[in-house]
C-alpha positions as CSV (number, residue, x, y, z in Angstrom):
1,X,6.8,10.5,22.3
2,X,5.8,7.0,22.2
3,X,3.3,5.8,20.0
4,X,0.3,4.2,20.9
5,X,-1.5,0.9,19.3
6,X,-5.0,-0.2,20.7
7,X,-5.7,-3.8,19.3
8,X,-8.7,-5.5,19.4
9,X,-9.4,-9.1,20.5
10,X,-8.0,-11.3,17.8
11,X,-6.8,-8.1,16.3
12,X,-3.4,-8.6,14.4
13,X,-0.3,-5.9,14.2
14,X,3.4,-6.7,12.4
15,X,6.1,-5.5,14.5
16,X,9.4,-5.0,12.3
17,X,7.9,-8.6,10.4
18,X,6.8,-10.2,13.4
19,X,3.0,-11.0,13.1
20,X,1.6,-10.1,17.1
21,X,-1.9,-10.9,17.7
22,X,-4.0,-10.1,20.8
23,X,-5.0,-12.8,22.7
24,X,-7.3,-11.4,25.7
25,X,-9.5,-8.5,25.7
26,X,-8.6,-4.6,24.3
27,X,-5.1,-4.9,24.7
28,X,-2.9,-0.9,24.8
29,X,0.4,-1.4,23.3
30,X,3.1,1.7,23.8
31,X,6.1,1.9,21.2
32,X,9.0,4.0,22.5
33,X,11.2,3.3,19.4
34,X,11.3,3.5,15.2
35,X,9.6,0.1,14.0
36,X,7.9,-0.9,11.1
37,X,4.6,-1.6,12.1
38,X,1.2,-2.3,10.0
39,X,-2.0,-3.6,11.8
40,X,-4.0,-6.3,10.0
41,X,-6.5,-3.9,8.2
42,X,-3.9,-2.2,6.2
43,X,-1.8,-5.5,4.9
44,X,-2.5,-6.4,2.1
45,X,-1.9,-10.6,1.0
46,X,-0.2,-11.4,-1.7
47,X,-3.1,-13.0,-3.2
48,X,-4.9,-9.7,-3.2
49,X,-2.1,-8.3,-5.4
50,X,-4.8,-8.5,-8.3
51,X,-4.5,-5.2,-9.9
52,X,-1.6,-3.1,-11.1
53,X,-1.7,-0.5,-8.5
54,X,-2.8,-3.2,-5.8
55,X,0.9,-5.0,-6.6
56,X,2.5,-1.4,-6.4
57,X,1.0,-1.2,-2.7
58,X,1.9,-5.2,-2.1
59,X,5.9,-4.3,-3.2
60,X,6.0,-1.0,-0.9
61,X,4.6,-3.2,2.1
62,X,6.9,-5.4,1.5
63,X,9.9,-3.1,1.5
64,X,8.6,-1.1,4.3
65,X,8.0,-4.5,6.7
66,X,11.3,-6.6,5.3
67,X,14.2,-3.7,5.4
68,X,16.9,-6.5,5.4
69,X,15.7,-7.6,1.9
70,X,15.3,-4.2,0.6
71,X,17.0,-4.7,-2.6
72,X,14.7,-7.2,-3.8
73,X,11.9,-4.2,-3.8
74,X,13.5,-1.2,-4.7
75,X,13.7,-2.2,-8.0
76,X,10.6,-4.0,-8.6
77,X,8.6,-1.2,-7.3
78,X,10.5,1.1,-9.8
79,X,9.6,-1.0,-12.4
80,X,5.7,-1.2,-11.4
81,X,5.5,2.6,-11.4
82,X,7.3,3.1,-14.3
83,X,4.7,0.7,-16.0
84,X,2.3,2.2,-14.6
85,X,2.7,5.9,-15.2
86,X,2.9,4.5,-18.5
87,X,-0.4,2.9,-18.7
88,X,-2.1,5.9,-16.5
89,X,-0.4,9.4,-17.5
90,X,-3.1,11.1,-15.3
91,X,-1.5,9.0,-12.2
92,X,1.8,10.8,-12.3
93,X,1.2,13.1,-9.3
94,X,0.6,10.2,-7.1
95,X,3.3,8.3,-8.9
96,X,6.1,11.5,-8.2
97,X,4.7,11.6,-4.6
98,X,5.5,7.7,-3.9
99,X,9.1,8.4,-5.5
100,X,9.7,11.1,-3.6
101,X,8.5,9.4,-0.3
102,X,10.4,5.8,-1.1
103,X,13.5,7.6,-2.3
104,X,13.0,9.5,1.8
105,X,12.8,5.9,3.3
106,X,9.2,7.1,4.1
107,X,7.4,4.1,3.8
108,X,4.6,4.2,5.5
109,X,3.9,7.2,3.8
110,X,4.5,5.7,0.4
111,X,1.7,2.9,1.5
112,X,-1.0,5.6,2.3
113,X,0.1,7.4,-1.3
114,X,-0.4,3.5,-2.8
115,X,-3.6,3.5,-0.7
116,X,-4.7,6.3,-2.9
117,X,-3.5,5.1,-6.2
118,X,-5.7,1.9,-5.8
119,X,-8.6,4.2,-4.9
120,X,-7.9,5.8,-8.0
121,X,-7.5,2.8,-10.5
122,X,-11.1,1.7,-8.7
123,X,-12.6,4.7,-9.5
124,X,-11.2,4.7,-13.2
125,X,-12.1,1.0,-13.2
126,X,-15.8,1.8,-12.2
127,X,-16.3,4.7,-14.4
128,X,-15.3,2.4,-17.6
129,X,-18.3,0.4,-18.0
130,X,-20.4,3.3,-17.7
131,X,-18.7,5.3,-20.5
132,X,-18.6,2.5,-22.4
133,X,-22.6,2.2,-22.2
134,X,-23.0,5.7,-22.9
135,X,-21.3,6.0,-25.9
136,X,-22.8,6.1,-29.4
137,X,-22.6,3.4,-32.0
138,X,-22.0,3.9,-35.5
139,X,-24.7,2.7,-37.4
């Protein structure tokens, strides 16, 4: 069953690490094969890569749209979560569901499980100042 991609005008889609970008009006695109394929909303620049869990996501994107160079990642990315499942114990169920989905050669999966690790690390992140601000001092 083929899958199907409606872009947007000026909407942007990688195709297997080709950047396509609709030129006209709502454009319906049908993909009868496999491909590695990420519209614009869910890549994430390098530049952005600002956070721990943010450059977990930017490595697995990278594997997932650059197969041929998959070597490169692999070991990066183990390295990342093994940093941080270090720094975030609470994160290992996450962190064991992106292992098991990478070491499956599901990466698009893996993205979406990244996806919720930077929701979490935002939510940890935003809950710090607050704790912080209610705790009491020593006098």
């Amino acid at each position: 069953m083929p899958l199907t991609i409606n872009l947007k005008p000026r909407e942007k889609l990688i195709l297997n690490g080709v950047v396509i970008e609709n030129s006209g009006p709502m454009a319906k695109i049908l993909i009868h094969t496999n491909a590695a394929l990420l519209r614009e909303k869910d890549v994430l620049p390098e530049e952005k890569a600002t956070t721990p869990a943010r450059r977990i996501y930017f490595a697995i994107q990278c594997q997932y749209l650059f197969a041929g160079k998959a070597e490169m990642f692999l070991a990066s990315i183990e390295r990342q979560l093994a940093e941080y499942e270090q720094a975030r114990p609470e994160s290992r169920a996450l962190l064991v569901e992106i292992r098991r989905l990478l070491a499956e050669d599901q990466f698009y999966r893996a993205l979406k499980t990244a996806k919720l690790l930077i929701q979490h690390e935002e939510a940890a992140a935003a809950a710090l100042p607050s704790a912080m601000a209610t705790k009491p001092t020593l006098a």
